[in-house]
ZAMARGU-4260 file (C-alpha; in steps of 0.2 Angstrom, whole numbers, plus 5000, padded with zeros to 4 digits):
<rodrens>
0) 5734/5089/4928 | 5747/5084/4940 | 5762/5096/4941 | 5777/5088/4941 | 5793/5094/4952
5) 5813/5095/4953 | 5823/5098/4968 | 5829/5115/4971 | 5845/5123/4970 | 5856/5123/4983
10) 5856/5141/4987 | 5836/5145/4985 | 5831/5141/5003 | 5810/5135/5001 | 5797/5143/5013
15) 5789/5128/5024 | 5773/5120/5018 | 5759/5126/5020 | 5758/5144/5020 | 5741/5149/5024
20) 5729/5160/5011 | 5730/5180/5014 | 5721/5183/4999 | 5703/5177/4997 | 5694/5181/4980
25) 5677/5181/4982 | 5664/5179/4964 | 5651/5192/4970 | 5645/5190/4951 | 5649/5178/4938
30) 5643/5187/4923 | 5649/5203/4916 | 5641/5218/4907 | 5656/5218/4894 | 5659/5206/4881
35) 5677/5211/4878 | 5684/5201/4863 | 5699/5196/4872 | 5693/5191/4890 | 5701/5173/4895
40) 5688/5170/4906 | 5674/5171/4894 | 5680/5168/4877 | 5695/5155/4883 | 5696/5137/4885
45) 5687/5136/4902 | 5667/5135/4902 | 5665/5132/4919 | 5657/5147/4923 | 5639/5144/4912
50) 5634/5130/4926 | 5637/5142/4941 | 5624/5153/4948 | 5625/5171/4940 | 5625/5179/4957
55) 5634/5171/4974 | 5618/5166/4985 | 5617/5172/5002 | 5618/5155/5010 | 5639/5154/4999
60) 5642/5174/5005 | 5638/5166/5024 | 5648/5153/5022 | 5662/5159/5014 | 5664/5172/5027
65) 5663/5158/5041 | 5677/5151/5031 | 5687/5164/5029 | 5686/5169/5049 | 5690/5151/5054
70) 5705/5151/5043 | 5712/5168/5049 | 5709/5160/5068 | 5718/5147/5064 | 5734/5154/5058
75) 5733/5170/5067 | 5733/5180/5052 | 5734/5199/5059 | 5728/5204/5041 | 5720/5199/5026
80) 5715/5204/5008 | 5699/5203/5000 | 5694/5204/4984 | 5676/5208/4979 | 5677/5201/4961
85) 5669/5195/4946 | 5662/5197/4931 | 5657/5212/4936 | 5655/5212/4956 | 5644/5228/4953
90) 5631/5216/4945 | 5627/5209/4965 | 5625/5228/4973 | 5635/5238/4980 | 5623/5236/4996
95) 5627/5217/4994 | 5646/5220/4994 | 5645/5232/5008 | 5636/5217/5016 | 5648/5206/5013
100) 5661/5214/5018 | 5653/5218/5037 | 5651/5200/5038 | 5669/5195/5036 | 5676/5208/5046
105) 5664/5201/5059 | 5669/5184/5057 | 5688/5184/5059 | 5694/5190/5075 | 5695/5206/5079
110) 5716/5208/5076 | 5713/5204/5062 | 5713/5219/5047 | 5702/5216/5033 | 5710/5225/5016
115) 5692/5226/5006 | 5693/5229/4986 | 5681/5228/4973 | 5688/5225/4955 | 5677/5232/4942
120) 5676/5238/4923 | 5669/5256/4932 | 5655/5259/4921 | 5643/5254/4933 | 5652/5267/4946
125) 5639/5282/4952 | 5643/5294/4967 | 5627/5283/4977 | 5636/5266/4972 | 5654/5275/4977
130) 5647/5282/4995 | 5641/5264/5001 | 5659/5257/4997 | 5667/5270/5006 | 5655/5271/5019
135) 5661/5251/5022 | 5679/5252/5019 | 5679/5245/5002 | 5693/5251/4989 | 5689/5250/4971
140) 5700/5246/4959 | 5697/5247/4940 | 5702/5237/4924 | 5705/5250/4909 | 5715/5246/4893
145) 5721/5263/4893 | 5716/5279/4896 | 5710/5285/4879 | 5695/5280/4870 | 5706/5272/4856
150) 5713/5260/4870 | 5698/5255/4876 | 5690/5249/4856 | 5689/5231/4861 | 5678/5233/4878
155) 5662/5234/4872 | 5646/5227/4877 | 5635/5212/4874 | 5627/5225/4859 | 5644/5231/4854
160) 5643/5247/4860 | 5657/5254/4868 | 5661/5257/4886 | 5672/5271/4885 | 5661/5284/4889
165) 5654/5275/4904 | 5670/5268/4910 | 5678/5285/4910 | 5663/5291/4919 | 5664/5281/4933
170) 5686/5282/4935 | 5684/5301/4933 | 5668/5301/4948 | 5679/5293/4959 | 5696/5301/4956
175) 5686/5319/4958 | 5673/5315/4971 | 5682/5298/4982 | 5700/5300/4981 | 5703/5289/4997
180) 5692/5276/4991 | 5701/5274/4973 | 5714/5258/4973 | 5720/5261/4954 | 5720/5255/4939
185) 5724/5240/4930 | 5730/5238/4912 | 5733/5221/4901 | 5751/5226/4892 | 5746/5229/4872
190) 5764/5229/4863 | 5753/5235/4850 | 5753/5254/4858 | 5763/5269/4862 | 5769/5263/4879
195) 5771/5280/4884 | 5757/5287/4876 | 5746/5275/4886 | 5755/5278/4903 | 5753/5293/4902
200) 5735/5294/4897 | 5733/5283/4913 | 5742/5298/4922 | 5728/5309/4917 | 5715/5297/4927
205) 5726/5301/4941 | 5727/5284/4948 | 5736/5280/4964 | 5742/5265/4959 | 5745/5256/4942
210) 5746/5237/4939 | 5754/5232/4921 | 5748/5214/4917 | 5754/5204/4905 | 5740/5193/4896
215) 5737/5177/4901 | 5747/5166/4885 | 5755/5150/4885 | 5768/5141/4874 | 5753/5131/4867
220) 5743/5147/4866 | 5752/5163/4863 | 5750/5178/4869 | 5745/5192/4854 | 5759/5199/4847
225) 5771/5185/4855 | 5788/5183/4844 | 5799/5170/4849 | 5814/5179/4842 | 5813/5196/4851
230) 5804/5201/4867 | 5790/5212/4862 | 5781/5212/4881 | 5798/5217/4888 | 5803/5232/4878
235) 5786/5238/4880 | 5789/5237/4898 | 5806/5246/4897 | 5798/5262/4887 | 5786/5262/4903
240) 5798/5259/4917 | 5808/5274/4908 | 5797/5287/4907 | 5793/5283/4928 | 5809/5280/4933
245) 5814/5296/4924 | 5800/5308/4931 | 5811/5315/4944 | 5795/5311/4956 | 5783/5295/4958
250) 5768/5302/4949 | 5759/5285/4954 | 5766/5269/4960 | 5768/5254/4946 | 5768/5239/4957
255) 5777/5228/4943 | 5790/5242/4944 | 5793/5242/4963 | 5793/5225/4965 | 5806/5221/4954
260) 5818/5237/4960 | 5816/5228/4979 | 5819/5210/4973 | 5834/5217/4964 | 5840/5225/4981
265) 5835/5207/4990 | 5821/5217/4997 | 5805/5206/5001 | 5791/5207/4987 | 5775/5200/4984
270) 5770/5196/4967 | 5761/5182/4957 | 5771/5190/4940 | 5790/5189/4949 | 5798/5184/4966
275) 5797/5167/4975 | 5786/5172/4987 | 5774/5161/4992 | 5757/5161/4982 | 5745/5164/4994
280) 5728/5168/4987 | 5712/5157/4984 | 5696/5159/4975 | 5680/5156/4981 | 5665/5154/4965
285) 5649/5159/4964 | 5640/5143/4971 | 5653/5141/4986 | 5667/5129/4975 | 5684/5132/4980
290) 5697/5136/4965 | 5714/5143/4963 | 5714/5158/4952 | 5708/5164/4938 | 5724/5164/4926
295) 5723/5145/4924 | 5707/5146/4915 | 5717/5153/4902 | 5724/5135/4901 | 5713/5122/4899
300) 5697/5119/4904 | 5695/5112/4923 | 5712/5120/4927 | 5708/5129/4939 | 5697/5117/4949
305) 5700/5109/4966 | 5686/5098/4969 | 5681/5107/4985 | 5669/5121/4992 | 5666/5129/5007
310) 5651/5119/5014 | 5661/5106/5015 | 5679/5110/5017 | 5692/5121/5027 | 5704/5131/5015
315) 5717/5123/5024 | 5710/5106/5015 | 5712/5117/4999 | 5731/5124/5004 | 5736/5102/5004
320) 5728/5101/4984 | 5743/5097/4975 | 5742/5112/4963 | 5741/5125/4978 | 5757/5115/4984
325) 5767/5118/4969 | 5763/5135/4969 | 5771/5136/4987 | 5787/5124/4983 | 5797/5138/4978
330) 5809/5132/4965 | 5807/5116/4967 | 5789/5117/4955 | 5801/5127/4942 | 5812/5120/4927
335) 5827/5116/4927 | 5834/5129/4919 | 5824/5140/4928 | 5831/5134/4943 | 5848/5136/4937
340) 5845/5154/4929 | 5855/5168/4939 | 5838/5179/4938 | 5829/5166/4948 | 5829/5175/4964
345) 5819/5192/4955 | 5809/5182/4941 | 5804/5168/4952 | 5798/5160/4934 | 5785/5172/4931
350) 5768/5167/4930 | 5763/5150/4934 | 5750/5152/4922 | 5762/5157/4907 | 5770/5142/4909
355) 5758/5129/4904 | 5762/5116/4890 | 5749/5104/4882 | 5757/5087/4887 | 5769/5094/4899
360) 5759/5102/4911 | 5768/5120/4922 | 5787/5114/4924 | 5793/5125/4909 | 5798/5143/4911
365) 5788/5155/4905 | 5783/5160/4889 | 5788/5178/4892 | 5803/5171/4897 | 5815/5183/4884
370) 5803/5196/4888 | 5806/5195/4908 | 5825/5195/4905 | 5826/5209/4894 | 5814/5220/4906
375) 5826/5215/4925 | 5840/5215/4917 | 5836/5233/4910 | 5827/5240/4927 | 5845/5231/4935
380) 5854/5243/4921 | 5845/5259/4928 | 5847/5255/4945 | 5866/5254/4943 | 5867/5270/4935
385) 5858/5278/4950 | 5866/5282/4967 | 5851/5279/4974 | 5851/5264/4979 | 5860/5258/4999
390) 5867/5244/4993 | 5873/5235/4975 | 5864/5226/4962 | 5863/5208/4965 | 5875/5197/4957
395) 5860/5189/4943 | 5859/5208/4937 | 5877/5205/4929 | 5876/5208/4910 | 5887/5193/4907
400) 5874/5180/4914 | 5865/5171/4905 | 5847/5165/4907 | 5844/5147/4902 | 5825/5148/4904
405) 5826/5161/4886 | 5832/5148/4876 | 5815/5137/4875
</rodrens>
């Protein structure tokens, strides 16, 4: 679906075109070991995934890491992520990873740093499994709904046996036995639970690093819990942000949280949730096609598609697709009240994902839209009661403003 575009403001200056991919999500496995009721890769509007091979074949892994070096080569990229991903990447090996992985570090030049992490559901984590990812320098990250049994109910397996017991198995493993190897932990926001009871029952898995997503929703297919009137997601967010900011100490980094306290300060950020940073990750599926990411499926089926693959095409052919090049354009792929918001600079629009409209494509604001003002402008509030910070709250923080985008 073509995206359609605005010209920008006058005062948002636009990154030039194309910025080249640092972020290269590789499906080690396409099928998962979970059925979770809510997954929007399985049980939403995108199918795709039953024509593709269950396991990437060697012959895509080769290829993709060729790819991957010659892109790196020819941008000079001094370092790159890569994301071992799924379903559930455990599903290929951890001696098929660790292979992987050698191969692309071998394959991009040697100034170039490769960040290697595995996302997985953990229930497939043993210390033998956990030795060979840190033996190779892969980092694993983990998807939990929370760190109770009670948050977990709607991960089960394909039986409808619960994964609890082995997904808190495998976090606990790695926090006691591989703390250097352990990324974090990343939750899907639930409006439906104790905000603080959940973050702190993360705490007690002694991640790192949290990530707090919201789930993927759009104004033609709302997120659970969604009310247009009030801005559920966001007040969630602001019990959370609370309970961190208040702790007196960083008991573990929230990345939503830091990154919207830096763009607040103008500080540079890098988020696909908030910021106008240029998006700058690719995926690469299970039988070599190229596709942008994962989140669109939540969309419509075939959003996410590009019509390329790696046998046949550079990912420079897929940073000229036309989606990728809205993804880039800043502002200019935003609404216009979006554009004319004073929160612009820090919410960026939010997700492009969250965004979608059947019949109008990705040029709306979000549908968290009420529930992003109410969480910046809240973390804005904090930071302006603090004497921390070296210099003042950004002018967009003012409670007078107003943001446009909410009133969709």
């Amino acid at each position: 679906m073509p995206v359609d575009s605005a010209p920008s403001g006058p005062s948002v200056s636009e990154p030039e075109l194309p910025f080249p991919f640092r972020q290269f999500i590789v499906k080690m496995h396409g099928r998962c070991n979970l059925a979770c009721t809510y997954c929007y890769l399985y049980e939403g509007p995108d199918h795709t995934w039953r024509a593709r091979p269950a396991a990437a074949p060697p012959a895509v892994l080769a290829r993709t890491a060729s790819r991957i070096g010659e892109h790196a080569r020819a941008h000079g990229l001094t370092a790159i992520s890569l994301v071992l991903h799924g379903g559930e990447p455990l599903l290929a090996g951890a001696d098929t990873l660790a292979s992987f992985t050698d191969l692309v570090r071998d394959e991009v030049p040697a100034s170039c740093t490769v960040h290697a992490t595995v996302q997985t559901n953990a229930t497939l984590l043993t210390e033998e499994r956990l030795a060979v990812l840190a033996r190779h320098g892969i980092r694993v990250g983990i998807s939990l709904d929370g760190g109770l049994s009670a948050h977990n109910t709607r991960r089960t397996d394909h039986a409808g046996r619960p994964s609890w017991p082995a997904a808190s198995r495998g976090t606990r493993l790695i926090a006691d036995r591989f703390p250097g190897t352990y990324a974090g932990i990343l939750t899907v926001v639930d409006p439906g639970t104790d905000p603080v009871e959940l973050y702190e029952s993360l705490l007690d898995l002694r991640p790192p690093a949290l990530d707090l997503l919201l789930p993927h929703g759009n104004w033609s297919a709302p997120p659970p819990g969604w009310d247009s009137s009030g801005a559920p997601y966001g007040d969630w967010l602001c019990a959370v942000f609370d309970r961190w900011w208040d702790a007196g100490r960083r008991e573990t980094r929230v990345r939503l949280f830091e990154e919207c306290v830096a763009l607040l300060l103008g500080l540079p950020a890098a988020t696909e949730s908030l910021g106008l940073a240029p998006f700058d990750a690719v995926v690469v599926e299970t039988d070599g096609s190229i596709e942008q990411v994962d989140s669109l499926k939540s969309a419509y089926e075939g959003a996410a598609r590009t019509g390329l693959d790696v046998f046949r095409h550079t990912f420079d052919a897929a940073l000229r697709h036309p989606g990728v090049a809205a993804r880039q354009a800043g502002a200019a792929a935003l609404a216009a009240g979006c554009r004319a918001c004073p929160l612009l600079s820090v919410c960026g629009g939010g997700n492009y994902a969250h965004r979608y409209r059947t019949g109008q494509g990705f040029t709306n604001p979000s549908v968290y839209c009420a529930d992003l003002e109410r969480f910046i402008r809240h973390v804005a509030g904090r930071l302006a009661e603090s004497a921390a910070p070296a210099r003042p709250v950004s002018a967009a923080a003012a409670p007078s403003a107003s943001c446009e985008g909410g009133t969709l």
